[in-house]
TISETOR-117741 format. One record per residue (C-alpha): z, y, x. Coordinates in nm, 2 decimals, padded with zeros to 4 digits, always signed. Layout:
// TISETOR-117741
{node {Z; Y; X}} ...
***
This chain:
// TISETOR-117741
{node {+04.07; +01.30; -02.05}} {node {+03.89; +01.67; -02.06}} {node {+03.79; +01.61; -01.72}} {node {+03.63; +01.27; -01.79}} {node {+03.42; +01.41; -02.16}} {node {+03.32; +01.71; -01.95}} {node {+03.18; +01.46; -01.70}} {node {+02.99; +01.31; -01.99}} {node {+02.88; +01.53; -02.14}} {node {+02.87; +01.90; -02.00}} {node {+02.54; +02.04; -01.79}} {node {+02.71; +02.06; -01.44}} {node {+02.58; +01.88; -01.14}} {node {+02.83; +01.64; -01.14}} {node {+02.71; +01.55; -01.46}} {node {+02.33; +01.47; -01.38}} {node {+02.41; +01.33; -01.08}} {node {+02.69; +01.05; -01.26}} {node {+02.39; +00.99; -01.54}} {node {+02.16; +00.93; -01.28}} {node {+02.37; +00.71; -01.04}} {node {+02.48; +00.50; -01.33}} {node {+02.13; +00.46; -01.50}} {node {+02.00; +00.34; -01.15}} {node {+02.32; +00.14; -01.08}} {node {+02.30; -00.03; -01.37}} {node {+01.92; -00.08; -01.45}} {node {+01.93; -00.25; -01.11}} {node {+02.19; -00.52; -01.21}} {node {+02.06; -00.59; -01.53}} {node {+01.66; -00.62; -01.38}} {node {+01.81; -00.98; -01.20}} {node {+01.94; -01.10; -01.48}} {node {+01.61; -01.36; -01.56}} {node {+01.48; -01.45; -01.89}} {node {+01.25; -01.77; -01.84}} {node {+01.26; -01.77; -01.50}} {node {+01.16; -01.39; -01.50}} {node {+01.34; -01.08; -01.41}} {node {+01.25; -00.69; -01.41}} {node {+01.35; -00.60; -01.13}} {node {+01.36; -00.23; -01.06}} {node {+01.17; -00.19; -01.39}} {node {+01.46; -00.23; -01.56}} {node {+01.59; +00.12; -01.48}} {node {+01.35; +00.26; -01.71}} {node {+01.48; +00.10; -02.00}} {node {+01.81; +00.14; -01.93}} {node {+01.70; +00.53; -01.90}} {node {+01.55; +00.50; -02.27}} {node {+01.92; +00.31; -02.39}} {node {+02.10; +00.66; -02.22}} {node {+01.87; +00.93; -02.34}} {node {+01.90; +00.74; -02.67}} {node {+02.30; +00.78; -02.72}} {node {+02.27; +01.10; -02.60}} {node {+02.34; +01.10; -02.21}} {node {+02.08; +01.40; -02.15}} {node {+01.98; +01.61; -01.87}} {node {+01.84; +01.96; -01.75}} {node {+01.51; +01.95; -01.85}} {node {+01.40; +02.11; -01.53}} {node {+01.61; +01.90; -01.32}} {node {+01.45; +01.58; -01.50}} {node {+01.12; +01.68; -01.46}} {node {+01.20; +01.78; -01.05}} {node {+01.43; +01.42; -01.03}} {node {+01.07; +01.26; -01.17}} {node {+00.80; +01.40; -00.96}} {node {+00.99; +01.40; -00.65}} {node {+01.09; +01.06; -00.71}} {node {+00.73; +00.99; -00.77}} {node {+00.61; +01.16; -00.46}} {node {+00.84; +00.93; -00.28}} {node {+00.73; +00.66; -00.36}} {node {+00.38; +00.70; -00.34}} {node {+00.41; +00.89; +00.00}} {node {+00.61; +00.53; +00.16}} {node {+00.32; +00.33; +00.02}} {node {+00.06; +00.54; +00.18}} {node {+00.25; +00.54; +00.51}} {node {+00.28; +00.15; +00.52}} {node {-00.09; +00.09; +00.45}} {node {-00.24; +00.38; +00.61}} {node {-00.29; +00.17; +00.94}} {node {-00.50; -00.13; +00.78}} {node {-00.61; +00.09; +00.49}} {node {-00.98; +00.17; +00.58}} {node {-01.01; -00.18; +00.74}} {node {-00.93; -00.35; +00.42}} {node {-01.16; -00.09; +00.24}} {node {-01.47; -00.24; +00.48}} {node {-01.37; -00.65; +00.34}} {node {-01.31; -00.60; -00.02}} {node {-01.24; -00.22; -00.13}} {node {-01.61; -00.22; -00.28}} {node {-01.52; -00.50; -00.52}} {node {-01.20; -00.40; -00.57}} {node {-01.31; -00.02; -00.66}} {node {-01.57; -00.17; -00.92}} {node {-01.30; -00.36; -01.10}} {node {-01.12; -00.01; -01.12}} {node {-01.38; +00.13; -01.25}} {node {-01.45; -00.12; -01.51}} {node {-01.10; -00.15; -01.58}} {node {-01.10; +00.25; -01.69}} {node {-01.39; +00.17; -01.87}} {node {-01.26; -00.05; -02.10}} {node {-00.98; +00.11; -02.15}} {node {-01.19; +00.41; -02.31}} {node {-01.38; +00.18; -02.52}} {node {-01.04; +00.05; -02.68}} {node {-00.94; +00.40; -02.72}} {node {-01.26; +00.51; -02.90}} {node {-01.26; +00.18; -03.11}} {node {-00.92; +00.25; -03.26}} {node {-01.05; +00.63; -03.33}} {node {-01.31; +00.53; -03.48}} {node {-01.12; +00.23; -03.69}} {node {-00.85; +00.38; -03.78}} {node {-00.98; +00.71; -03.93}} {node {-00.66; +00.86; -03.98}} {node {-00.55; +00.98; -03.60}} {node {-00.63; +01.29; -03.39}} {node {-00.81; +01.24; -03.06}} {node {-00.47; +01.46; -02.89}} {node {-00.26; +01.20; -03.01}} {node {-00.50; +00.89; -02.87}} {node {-00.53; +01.08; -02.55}} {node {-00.15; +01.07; -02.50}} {node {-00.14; +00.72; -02.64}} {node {-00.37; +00.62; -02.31}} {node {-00.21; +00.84; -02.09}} {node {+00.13; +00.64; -02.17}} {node {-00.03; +00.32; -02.21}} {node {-00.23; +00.37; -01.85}} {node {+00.13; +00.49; -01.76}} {node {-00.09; +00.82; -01.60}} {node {+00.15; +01.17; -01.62}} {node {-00.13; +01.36; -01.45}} {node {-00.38; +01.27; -01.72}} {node {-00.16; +01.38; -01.99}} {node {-00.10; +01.70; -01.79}} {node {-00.47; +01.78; -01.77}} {node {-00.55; +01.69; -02.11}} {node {-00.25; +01.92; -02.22}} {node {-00.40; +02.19; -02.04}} {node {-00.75; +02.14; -02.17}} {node {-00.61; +02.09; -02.50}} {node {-00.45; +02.46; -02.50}} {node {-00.71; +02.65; -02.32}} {node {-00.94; +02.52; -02.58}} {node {-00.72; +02.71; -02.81}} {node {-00.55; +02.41; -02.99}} {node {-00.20; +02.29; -02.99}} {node {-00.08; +01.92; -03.07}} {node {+00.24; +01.80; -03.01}} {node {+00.16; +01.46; -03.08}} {node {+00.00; +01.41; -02.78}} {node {+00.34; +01.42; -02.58}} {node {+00.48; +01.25; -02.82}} {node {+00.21; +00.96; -02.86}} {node {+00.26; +00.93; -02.47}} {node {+00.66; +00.88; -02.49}} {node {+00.57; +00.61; -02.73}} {node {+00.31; +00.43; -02.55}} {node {+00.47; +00.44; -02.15}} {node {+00.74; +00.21; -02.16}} {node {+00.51; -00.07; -02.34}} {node {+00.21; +00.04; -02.07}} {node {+00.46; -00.07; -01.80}} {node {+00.61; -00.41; -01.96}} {node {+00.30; -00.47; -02.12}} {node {+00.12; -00.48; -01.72}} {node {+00.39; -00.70; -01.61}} {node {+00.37; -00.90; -01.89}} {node {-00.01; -00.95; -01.88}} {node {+00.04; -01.06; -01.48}} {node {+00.26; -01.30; -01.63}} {node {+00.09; -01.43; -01.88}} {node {-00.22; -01.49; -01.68}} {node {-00.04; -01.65; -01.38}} {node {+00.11; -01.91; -01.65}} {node {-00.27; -01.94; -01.79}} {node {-00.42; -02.01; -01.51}} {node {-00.12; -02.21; -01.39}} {node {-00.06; -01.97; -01.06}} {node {+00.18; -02.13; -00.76}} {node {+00.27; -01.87; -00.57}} {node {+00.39; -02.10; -00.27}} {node {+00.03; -02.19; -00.28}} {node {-00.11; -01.81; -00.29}} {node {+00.09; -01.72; -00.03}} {node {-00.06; -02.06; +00.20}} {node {-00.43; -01.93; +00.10}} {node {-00.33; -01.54; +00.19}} {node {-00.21; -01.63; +00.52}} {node {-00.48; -01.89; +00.58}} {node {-00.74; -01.59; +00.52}} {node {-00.56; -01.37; +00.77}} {node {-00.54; -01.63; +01.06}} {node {-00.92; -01.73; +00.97}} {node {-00.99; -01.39; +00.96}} {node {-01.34; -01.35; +01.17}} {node {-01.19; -01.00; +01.27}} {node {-00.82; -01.12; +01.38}} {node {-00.77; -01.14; +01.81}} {node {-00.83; -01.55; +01.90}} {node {-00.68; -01.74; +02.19}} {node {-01.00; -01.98; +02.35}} {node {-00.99; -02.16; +02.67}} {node {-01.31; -02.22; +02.86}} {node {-01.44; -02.39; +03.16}} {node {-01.70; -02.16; +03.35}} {node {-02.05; -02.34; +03.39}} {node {-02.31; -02.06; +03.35}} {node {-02.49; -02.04; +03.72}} {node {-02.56; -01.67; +03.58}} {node {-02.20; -01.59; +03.63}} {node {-02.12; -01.82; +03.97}} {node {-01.99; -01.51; +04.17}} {node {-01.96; -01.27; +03.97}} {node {-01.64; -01.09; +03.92}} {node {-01.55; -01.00; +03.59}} {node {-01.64; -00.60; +03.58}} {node {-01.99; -00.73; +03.66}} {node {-01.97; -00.99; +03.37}} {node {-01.81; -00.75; +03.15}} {node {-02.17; -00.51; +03.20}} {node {-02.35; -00.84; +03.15}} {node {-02.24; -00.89; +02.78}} {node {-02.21; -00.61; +02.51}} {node {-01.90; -00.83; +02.39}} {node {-01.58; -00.74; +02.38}} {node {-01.31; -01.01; +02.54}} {node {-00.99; -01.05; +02.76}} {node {-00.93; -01.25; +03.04}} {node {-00.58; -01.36; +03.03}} {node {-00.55; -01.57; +03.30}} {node {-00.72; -01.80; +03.53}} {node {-00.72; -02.15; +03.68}} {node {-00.94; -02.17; +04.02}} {node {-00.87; -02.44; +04.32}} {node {-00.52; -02.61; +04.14}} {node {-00.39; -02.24; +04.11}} {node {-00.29; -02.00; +03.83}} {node {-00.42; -01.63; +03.90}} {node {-00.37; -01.30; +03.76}} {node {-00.72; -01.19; +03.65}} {node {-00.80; -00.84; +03.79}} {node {-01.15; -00.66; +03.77}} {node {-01.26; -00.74; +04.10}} {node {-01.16; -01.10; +04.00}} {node {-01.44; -01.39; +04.11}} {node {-01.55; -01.66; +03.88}} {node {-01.65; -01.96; +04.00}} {node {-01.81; -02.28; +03.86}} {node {-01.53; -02.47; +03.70}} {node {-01.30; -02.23; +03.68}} {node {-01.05; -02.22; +03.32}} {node {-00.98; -01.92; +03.17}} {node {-00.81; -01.83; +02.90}} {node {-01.01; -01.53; +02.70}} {node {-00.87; -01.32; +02.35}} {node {-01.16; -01.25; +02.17}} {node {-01.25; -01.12; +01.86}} {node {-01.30; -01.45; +01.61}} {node {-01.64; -01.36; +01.49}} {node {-01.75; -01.35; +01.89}} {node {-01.62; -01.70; +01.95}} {node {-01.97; -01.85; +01.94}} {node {-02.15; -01.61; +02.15}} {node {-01.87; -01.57; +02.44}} {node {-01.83; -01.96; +02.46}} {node {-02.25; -01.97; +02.50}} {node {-02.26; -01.72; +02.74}} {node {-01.95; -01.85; +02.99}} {node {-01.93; -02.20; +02.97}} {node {-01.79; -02.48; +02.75}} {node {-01.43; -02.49; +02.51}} {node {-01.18; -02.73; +02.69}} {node {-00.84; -02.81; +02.59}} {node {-00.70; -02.92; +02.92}} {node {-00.49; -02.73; +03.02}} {node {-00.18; -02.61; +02.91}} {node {-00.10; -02.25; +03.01}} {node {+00.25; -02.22; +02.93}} {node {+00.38; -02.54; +03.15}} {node {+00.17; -02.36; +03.41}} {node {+00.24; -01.99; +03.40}} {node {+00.63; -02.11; +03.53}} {node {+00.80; -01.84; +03.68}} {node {+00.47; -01.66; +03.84}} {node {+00.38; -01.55; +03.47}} {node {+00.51; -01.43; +03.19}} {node {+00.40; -01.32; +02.80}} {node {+00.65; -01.06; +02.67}} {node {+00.60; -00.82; +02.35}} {node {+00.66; -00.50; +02.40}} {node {+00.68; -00.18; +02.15}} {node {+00.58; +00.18; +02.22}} {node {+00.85; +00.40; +02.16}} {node {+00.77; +00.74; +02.36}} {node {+00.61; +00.99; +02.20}} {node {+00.40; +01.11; +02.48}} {node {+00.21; +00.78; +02.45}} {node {+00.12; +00.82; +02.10}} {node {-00.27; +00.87; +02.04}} {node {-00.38; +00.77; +02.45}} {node {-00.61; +00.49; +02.48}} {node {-00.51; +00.19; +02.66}} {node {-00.74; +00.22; +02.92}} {node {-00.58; +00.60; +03.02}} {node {-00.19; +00.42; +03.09}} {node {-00.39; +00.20; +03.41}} {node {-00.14; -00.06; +03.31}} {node {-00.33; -00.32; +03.52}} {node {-00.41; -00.08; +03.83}} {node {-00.03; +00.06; +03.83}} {node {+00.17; -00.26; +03.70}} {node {-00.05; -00.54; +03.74}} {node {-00.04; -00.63; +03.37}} {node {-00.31; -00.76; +03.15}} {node {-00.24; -00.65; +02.78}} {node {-00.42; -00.94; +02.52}} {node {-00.32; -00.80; +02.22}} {node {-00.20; -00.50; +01.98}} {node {-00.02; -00.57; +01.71}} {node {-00.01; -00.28; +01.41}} {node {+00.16; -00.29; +01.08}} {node {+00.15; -00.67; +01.11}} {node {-00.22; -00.69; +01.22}} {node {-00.28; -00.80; +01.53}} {node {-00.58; -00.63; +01.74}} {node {-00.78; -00.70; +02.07}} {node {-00.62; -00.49; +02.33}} {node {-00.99; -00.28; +02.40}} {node {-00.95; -00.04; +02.66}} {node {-01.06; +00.23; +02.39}} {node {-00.78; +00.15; +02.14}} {node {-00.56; +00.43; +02.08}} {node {-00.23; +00.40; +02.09}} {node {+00.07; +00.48; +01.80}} {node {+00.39; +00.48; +01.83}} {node {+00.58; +00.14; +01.69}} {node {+00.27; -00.02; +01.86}} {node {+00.37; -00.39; +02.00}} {node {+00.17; -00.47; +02.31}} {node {+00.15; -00.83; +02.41}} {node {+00.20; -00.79; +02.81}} {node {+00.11; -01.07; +03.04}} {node {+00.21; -01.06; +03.42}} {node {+00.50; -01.16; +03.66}} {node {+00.88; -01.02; +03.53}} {node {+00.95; -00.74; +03.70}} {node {+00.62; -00.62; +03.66}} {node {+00.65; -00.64; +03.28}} {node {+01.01; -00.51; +03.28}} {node {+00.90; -00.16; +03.47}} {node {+00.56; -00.15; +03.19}} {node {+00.86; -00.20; +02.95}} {node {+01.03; +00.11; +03.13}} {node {+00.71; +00.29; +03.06}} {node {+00.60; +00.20; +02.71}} {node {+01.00; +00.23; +02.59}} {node {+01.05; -00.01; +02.44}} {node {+01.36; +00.09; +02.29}} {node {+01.47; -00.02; +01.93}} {node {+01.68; +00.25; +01.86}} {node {+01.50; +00.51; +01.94}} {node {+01.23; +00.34; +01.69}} {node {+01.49; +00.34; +01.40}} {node {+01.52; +00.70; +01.45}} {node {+01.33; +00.86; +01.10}} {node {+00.99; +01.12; +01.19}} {node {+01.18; +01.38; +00.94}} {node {+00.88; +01.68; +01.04}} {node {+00.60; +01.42; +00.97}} {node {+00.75; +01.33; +00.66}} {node {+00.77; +01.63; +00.50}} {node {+00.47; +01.79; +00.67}} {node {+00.29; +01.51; +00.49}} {node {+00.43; +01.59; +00.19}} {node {+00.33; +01.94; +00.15}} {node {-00.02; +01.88; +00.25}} {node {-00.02; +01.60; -00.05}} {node {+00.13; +01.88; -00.29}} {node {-00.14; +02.12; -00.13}} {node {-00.44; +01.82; -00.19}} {node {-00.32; +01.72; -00.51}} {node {-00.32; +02.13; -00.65}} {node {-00.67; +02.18; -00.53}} {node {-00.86; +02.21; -00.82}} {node {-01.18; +02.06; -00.84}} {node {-01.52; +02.16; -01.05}} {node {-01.78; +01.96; -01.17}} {node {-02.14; +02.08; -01.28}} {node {-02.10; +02.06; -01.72}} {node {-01.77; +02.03; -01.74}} {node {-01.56; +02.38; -01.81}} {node {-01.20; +02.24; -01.71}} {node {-01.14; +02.14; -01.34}} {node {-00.94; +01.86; -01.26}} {node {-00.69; +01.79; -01.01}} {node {-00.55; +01.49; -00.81}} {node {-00.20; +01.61; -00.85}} {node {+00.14; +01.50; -00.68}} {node {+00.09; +01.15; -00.67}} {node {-00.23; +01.14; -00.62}} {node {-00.24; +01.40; -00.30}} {node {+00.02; +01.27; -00.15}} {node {-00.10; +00.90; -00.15}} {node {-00.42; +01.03; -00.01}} {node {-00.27; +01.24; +00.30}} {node {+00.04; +00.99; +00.36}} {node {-00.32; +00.71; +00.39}} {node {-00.47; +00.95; +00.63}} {node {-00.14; +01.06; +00.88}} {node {-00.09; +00.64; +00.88}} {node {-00.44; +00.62; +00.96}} {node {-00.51; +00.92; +01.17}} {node {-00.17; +01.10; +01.24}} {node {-00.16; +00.96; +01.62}} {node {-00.47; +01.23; +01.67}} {node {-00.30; +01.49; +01.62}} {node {+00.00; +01.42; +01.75}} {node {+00.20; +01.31; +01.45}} {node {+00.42; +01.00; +01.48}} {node {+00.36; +00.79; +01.15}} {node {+00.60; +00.56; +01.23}} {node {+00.86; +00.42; +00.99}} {node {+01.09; +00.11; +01.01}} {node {+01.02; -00.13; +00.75}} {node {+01.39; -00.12; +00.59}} {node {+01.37; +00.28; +00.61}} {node {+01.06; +00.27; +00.41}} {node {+01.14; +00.03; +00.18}} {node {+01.43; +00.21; +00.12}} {node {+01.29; +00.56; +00.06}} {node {+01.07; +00.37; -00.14}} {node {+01.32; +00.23; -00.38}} {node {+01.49; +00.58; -00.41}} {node {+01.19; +00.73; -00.54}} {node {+01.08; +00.49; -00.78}} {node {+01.45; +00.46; -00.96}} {node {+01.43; +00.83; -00.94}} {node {+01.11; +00.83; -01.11}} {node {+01.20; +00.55; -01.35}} {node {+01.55; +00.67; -01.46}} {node {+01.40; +01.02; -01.51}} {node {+01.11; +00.87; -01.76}} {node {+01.32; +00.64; -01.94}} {node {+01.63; +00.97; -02.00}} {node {+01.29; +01.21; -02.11}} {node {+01.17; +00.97; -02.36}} {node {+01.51; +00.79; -02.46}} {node {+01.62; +01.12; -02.73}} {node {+01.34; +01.04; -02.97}} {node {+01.21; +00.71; -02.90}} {node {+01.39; +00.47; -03.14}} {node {+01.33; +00.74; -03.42}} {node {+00.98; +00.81; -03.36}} {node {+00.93; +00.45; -03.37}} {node {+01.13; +00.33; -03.70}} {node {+00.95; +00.62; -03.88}} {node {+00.61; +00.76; -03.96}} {node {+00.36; +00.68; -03.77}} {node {+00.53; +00.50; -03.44}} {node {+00.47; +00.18; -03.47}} {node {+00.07; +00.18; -03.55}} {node {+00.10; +00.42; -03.21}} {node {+00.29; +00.18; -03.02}} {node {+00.04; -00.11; -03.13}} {node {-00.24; +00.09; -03.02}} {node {-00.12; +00.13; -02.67}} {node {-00.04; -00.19; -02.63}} {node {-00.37; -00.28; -02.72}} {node {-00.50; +00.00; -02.46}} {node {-00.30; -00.17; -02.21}} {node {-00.33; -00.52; -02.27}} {node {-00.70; -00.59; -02.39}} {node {-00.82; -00.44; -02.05}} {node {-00.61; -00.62; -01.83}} {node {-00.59; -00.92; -01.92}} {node {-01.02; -00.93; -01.92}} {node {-00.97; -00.79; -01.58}} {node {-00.76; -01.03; -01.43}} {node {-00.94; -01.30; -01.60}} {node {-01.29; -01.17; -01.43}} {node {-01.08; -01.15; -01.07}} {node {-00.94; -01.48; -01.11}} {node {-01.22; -01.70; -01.27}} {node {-01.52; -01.50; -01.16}} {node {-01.43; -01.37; -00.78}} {node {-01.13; -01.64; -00.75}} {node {-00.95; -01.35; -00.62}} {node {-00.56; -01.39; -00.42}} {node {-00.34; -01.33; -00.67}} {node {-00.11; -01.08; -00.48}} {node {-00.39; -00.88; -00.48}} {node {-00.52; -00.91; -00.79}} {node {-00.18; -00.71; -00.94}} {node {-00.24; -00.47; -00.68}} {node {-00.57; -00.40; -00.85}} {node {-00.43; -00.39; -01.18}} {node {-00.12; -00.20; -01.08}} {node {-00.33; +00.03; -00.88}} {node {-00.62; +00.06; -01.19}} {node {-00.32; +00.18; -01.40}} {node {-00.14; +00.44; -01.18}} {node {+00.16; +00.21; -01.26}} {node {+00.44; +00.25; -01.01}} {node {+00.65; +00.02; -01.16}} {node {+00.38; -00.26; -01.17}} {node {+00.39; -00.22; -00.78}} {node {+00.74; -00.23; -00.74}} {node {+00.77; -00.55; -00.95}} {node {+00.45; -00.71; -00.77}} {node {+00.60; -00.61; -00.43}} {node {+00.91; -00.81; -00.52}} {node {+00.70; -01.07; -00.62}} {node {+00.48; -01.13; -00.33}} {node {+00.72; -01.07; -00.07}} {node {+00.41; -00.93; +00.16}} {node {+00.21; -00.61; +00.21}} {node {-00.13; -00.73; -00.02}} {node {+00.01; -00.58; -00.34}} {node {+00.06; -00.22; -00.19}} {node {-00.28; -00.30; +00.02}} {node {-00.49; -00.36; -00.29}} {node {-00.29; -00.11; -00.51}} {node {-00.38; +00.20; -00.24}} {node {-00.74; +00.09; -00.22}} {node {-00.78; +00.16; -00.60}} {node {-00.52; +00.40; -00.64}} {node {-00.69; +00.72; -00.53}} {node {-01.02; +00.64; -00.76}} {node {-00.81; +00.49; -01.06}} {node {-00.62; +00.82; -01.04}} {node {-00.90; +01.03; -01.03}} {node {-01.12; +00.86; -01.33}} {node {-00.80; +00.86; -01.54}} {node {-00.74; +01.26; -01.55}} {node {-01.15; +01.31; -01.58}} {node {-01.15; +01.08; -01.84}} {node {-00.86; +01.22; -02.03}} {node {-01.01; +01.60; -02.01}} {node {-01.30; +01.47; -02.14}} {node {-01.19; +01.31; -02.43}} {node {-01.04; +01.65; -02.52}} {node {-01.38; +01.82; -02.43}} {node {-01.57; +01.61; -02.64}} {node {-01.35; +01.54; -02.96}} {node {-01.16; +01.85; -03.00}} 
***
């Protein structure tokens, strides 16, 4: 049994790799196991991290701390990828609001902080510093502080140590405030998901389907490039209905009084395109008459050399006689303007005869596979411009330390902009939803099993003796008193979606975790929506803050 104790116990690679692979293994069948109705999820990997590192399962200390940033960097990377597209949009509805509660949130959390320093009398500012980096579950934070702290000219372990004590807490004590306040507010998640979804197909932005009889003399005649000049908005003819027959609309198209049409329209120009053509009917019904003449298809964009052209440039009409209505992006559908630029794992909603759809579908791609196949260059490209971002130090005027975004925190930002922007320059963002997801999982057990094995040696000592247990109160209170006044103000105040409202929270605590368990939750896209929005500021206030706490009190 050498074999099997050197497995256990010895420094090889077969070693780590075991401890990992049976932390993660494990700390994912135990997070289903639910207690009232409740499970961990993935979160319970970093328990079951502290349990290991506590019976002495340890490893490399340089391999850990690799295992945890990478695995951070992941994560954080996926989710920036996945929003990127709808990430500035979202930023235009409610990323003001959303940003403020951040900001408060960080707030409050220093207030707490400087209450208990100034209560308790008998604890150095180091040691409060790590206690909030823990409990605000913020790495980069303690990292800055750390280095303030030392090129000050002081040293204080207690400050790493304070942060061991307060993390795992700062991460249950997130989920359990979420909990508590969906149960205090009596929260039916069946019923957040009915008013998300309502939002987003009432959505005065969202692409709308509107029939319309013609009766403006000012049009009689006209054909619809002349109407188009006519009327600074935006719309789409789809089809038309003149003399008993269903036509294709083309630009030189005439419109006559009485004529249907079936427009896609941006849903705050509903109004103002139904005043200016004619009046809404519901007579006809376009499907029973398209027959075999027309057809709607969907169609995804799978060649590269597409990626970043506007629609107008691939003359779909002129070339295939094809209207395109819609574009549908990371599950957002858009008005198919002729300036649109194109991405790859674009859906286009065609509309046109068959074989004139199945040669646009020749053209576009339109091949799964090939859309499965993983972006490897723009992954990593991405990454080592977040590592780059996140190094960059950055001055301010009266403060001596500079601070940095650092790995999480740069690669959130550039993953948001290559999802957002990439297509520009030529780089395919695209990832399948089960290849992100996946990555994503990977880098948040890695992160999570390499956090819970770090802290696990000393944890249940430093807590049973001394001075643990007064820290560990203090960062729950850290963690807990501002959330839960957050989520009540988001709730009761701006009777914000749930789903998002742990986003914010999630997001105003740099908690990984707290996104991984709302994700699971929610089952949709808001969480990691609302949790990018704030993430970038959230991370930036929280290492400021922390250097500053140093500056001041040391």
């Amino acid at each position: 049994m050498d074999w099997f104790e050197n497995l256990l116990w010895s420094d090889s690679i077969s070693h780590t790799v075991f401890i990992f692979a049976t932390v993660i293994a494990l700390g994912f069948l135990l997070g289903k196991i639910k207690i009232f109705g409740v499970s961990l999820g993935v979160t319970f990997v970093l328990f079951v991290g502290i349990a290991a590192g506590h019976f002495g399962f340890t490893v490399n200390s340089e391999i850990l701390a690799f295992v945890k940033d990478f695995g951070l960097i992941l994560f954080v990377f996926f989710i920036g990828l996945q929003v990127g597209p709808g990430f500035f949009s979202s930023f235009k509805r409610d990323g003001l609001q959303m940003n403020l509660l951040t900001c408060a949130t960080v707030l409050m959390n220093i207030v707490v902080v400087l209450a208990i320093y100034c209560l308790a009398g008998n604890i150095s500012m180091p040691t409060m510093v790590g206690i909030l980096s823990g409990a605000v579950t913020n790495t980069p934070g303690l990292g800055a502080a750390q280095s303030t702290l030392e090129q000050a000219g002081h040293t204080d372990d207690t400050i790493a140590v304070g942060y061991a004590i307060a993390y795992p807490l700062g991460v249950i004590g997130i989920i359990v405030s979420l909990l508590a306040m969906k149960y205090f507010f009596k929260i039916k998640l069946d019923r957040e998901h009915e008013t998300l979804q309502n939002s987003k197909n009432y959505d005065i932005q969202q692409p709308r389907l509107l029939t319309l009889e013609v009766n403006n003399p000012a049009i009689f005649g006209k054909s619809i490039v002349e109407i188009a000049k006519l009327f600074d908005k935006k719309f789409i003819i789809s089809r038309i209905f003149t003399d008993g027959k269903l036509q294709f609309p083309r630009s030189e198209s005439i419109l006559q009084q009485g004529d249907k049409i079936l427009l896609v329209i941006s849903g705050s120009d509903v109004d103002l395109v139904t005043a200016f053509i004619g009046r809404k009917t519901e007579s006809i019904d376009w499907d029973a008459l398209s027959g075999e003449n027309f057809e709607m298809r969907k169609i995804i964009i799978t060649r590269s050399n597409i990626n970043g052209k506007h629609l107008e440039s691939l003359r779909l009409r002129t070339v295939y006689g094809v209207n395109v209505t819609r574009v549908i992006r990371a599950e957002m559908t858009l008005l198919a303007n002729p300036d649109l630029a194109l991405r790859i794992g674009d859906t286009l909603v065609v509309v046109g005869n068959s074989q004139s759809i199945d040669n646009v579908a020749k053209f576009l791609g339109n091949s799964q596979k090939k859309l499965n196949t993983p972006n490897i260059v723009t992954i990593f490209t991405g990454i080592m411009l977040g590592i780059l971002l996140g190094s960059v130090p950055i001055r301010f005027p009266g403060i001596p330390m500079p601070v940095k975004l650092g790995l999480a925190g740069g690669s959130l930002i550039i993953a948001i902009l290559i999802g957002r922007f990439g297509h520009n320059i030529k780089m395919v963002a695209y990832t399948s939803q089960s290849a992100n997801l996946m990555l994503r999982e990977i880098g948040i057990t890695l992160f999570l099993s390499s956090v819970g094995i770090g802290a696990g040696k000393d944890f249940v000592e430093t807590i049973i003796s001394g001075a643990g247990l007064q820290w560990m109160l203090w960062g729950v209170l850290i963690t807990v008193i501002p959330a839960i006044i957050t989520i009540t103000i988001a709730r009761a105040g701006l009777k914000m979606n749930y789903f998002s409202l742990m986003g914010i929270v999630g997001g105003s605590y740099t908690n990984p975790p707290a996104l991984a368990y709302s994700s699971n939750i929610a089952g949709n896209d808001s969480p990691a929506v609302a949790y990018s929005t704030v993430y970038p500021l959230a991370m930036f206030l929280r290492v400021l803050t922390a250097q500053l706490l140093i500056m001041i009190f040391v």
